[in-house]
N, C-alpha and C positions, 0 to 999 in steps of 0.2 A: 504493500500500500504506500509506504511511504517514499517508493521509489517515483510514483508521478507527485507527488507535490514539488514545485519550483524552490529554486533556492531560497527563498524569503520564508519557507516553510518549515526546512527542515527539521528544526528544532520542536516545532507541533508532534508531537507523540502521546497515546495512549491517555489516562483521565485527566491529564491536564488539556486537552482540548475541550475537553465537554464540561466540565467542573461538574459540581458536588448534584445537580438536578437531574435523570433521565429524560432524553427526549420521550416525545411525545412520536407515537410510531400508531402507522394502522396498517393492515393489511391484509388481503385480497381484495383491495377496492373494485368499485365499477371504473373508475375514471383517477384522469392525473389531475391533482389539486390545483389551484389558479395561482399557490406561490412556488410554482413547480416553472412557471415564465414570469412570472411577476411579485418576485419574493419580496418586495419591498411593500406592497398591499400588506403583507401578513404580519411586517412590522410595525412597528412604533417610530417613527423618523426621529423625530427631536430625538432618544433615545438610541437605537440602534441602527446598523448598516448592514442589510442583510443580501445576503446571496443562495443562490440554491446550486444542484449539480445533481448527476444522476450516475447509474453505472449499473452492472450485471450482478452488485451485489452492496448492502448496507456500506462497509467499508470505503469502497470506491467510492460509491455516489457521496461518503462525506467528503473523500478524499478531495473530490472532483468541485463540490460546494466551496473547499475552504482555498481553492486555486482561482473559481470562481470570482470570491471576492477580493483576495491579492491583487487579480487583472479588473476589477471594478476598483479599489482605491487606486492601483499606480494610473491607472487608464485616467480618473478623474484630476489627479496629481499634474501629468503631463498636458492635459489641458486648460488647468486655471492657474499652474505655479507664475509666480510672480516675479521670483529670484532671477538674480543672472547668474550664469551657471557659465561663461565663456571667459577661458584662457585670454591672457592679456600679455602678448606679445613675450612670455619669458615660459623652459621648458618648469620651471618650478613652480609657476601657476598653474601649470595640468596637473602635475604630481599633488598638487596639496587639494586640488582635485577631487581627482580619482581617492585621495584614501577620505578624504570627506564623504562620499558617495559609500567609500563601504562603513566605515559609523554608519553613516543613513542607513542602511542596508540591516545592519546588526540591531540600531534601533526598531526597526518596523519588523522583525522578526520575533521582540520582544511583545513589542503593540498586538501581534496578531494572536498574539498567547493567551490573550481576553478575549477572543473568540470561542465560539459554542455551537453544538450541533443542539437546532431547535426540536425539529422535527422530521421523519422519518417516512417514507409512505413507499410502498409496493403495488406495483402492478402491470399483469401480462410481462412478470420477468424480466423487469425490470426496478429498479432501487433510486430512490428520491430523496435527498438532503436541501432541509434547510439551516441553515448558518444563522448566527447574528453575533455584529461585535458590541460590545456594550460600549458606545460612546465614550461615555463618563472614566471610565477605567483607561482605557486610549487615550485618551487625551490628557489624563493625568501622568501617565508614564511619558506622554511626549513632553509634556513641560517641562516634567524634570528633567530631561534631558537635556534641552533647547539651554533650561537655566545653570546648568554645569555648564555648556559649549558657553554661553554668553559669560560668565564669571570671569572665566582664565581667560578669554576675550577684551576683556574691559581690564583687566588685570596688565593684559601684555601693550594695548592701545595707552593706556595710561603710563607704561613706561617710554614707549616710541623708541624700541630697540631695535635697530634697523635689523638686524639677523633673525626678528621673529617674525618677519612681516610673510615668509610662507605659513611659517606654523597658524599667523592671525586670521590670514585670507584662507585656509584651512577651514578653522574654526568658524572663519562668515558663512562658509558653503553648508557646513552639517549643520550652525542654528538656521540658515534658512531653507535646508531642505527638510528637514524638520516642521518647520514653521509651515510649509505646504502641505505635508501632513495633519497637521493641528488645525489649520483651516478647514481641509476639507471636512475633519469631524464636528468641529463647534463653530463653522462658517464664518469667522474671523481671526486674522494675524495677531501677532504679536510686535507691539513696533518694537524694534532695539537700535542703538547707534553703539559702535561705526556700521555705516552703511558701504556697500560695496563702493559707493562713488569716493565716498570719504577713505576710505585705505587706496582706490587707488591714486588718489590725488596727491594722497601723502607722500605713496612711495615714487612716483611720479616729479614731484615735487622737494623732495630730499638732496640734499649736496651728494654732487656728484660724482669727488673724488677728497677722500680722505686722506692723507698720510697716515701708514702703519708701521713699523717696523716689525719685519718678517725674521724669525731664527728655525730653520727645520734643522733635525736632529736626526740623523738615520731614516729618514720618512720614504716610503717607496715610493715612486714616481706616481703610480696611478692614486695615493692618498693627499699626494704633493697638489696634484691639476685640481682635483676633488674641490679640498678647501681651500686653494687661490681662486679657482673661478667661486665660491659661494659667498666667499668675501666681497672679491671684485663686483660682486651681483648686487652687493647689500652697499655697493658706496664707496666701496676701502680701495684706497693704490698704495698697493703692496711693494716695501722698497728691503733687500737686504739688511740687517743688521743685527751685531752680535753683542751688543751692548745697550745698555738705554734704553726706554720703554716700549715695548714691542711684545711679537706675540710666540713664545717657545713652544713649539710642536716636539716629542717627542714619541720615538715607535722601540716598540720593546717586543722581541721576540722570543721566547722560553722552551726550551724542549723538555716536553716528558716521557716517561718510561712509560714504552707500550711494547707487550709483548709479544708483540702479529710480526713475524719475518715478512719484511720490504716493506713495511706501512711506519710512519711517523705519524707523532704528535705536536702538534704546536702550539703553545697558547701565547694570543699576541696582547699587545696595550696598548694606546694611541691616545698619548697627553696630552691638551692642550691645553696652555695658560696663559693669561694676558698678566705681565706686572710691568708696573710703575717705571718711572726713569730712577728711581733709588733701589730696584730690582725689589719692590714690594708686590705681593701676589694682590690684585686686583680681582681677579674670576680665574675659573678654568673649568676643566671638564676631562676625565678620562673614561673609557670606552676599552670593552673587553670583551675578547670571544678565543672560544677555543675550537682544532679541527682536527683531523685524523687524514692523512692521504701519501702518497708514496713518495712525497718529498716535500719539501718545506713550499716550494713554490706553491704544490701543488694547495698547499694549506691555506697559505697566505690568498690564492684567489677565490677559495671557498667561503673565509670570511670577509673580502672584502667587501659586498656589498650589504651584509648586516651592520658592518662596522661603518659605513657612511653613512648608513640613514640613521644610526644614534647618536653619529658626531650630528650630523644634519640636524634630532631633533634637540640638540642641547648647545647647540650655539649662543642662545641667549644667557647661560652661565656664565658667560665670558666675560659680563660686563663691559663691554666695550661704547666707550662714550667715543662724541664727534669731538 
């Protein structure tokens, strides 16, 4: 059964779909019910959002109900959302993106967990499900959610640190896809600021090139391009220097005992700090992953991309003023 439910589903299993009430089932009728095409008659609107589905047996036809109303809420979503949802000229505005989209994604799989099979009906062999999500429950789960993304939103806005301005525009995507959500169950938004126009003006509008002083430390070349280009993104013109206030990258490689003949271990470190011109530590940030592969190389390229996107999401550690 739970192989046709769509991704947004998966997590629906067994008495948590239906909670603590049994449907309401009949069976051998003469005829199919009228919320069998028009499951929304058989609800309560202000209250519920209901959908039906059918199949060759009880199971499916819930199965088939609760996909039903998935493709009724995103269907509805995609035609009244409000939000801007378009990349702006840099690849780390798709990236903050796309992982905004799966929060969204992860939220609405929780929202649909308040979903219920109503009732039940048979006929000429065939199975008939009605769904209902309970409004009220939905829409409390989404606001909590909207109002954590908005928090650390208003948290990082109020700093104006240039290096968080993916993680910010991140965070504007999932409260306002969120926020399309929330409408469509209680038929109005949430206003919050920053609004998408306001970050991008900001970042838009930010100096254009900073002086930094740059010191890498054993750093390998693909960690090296990594964070000068995320720098250079956020403002900074990165210049050499081994003294003075600037920013020490350090990479630390370890081997351990692994007892597989032709296979190594590795565990690597990747520091970074910003301190002062009297070499006082101002911020920083270290990042770690360990690998297993038949040579150090091959180690080092299996964590390099977990290890970018934690340096990636912890840059604003760094403390780095204009």
């Amino acid at each position: 059964m739970r192989a046709l439910l769509p991704l947004l589903l998966i997590s629906l299993a067994g008495c948590s779909l239906f909670g603590p009430a049994k449907p309401e089932t009949s069976e051998h009728a003469k005829e199919v019910p009228k919320w069998a095409y028009a499951p929304m008659e058989d609800c309560i609107e202000e209250r519920e959002l209901c959908a039906s589905g059918e199949g060759p047996t009880s199971p499916i036809a819930d199965a088939n109900a609760m996909k039903s109303l998935a493709a009724i809420f995103e269907t509805r979503i995609e035609g009244s959302t409000t939000s801007t949802m378009t990349a702006t000229g840099n690849g780390a505005f798709a990236q903050a993106q796309e992982t905004a989209a799966i929060s969204v994604r992860d939220e609405v799989k929780q929202t649909l967990e308040a979903a219920r099979v109503e009732k039940r009906h048979r006929f000429q062999k065939l199975s008939y499900s009605l769904v209902s999500l309970d409004k009220g429950k939905a829409s409390a789960n989404l606001r909590a959610a909207i109002d954590k993304a908005q928090a650390e939103l208003e948290a990082l806005w109020k700093r104006k640190d240039r290096t968080a301005w993916a993680r910010m525009w991140e965070l504007h995507h999932q409260r306002e896809g969120l926020n399309d959500r929330y409408n469509i169950l209680m038929g109005q938004r949430v206003t919050y600021s920053p609004s998408a126009q306001d970050l991008q003006q900001w970042y838009q509008s930010r100096r254009a090139e900073t002086p930094m002083g740059f010191d890498a430390q054993n750093l390998p070349t693909e960690f090296m391009g990594a964070l000068k280009a995320r720098l250079t993104n956020s403002g900074y013109r990165l210049f050499e220097l081994k003294s003075g206030a600037r920013l020490i990258t350090k990479w630390e490689a370890k081997q351990e005992h692994m007892n597989v003949e032709g296979f190594e271990k590795w565990f690597f470190i990747l520091t970074v700090e910003n301190v002062s011109k009297a070499g006082a530590k101002i911020g920083g940030l270290s990042v770690q992953e360990t690998a297993s592969g038949r040579s150090k190389a091959d180690c080092e390229m299996k964590v390099r991309e977990s290890l970018l996107k934690l340096m990636e999401s912890r840059l604003s550690e760094l403390n780095l003023q204009d």
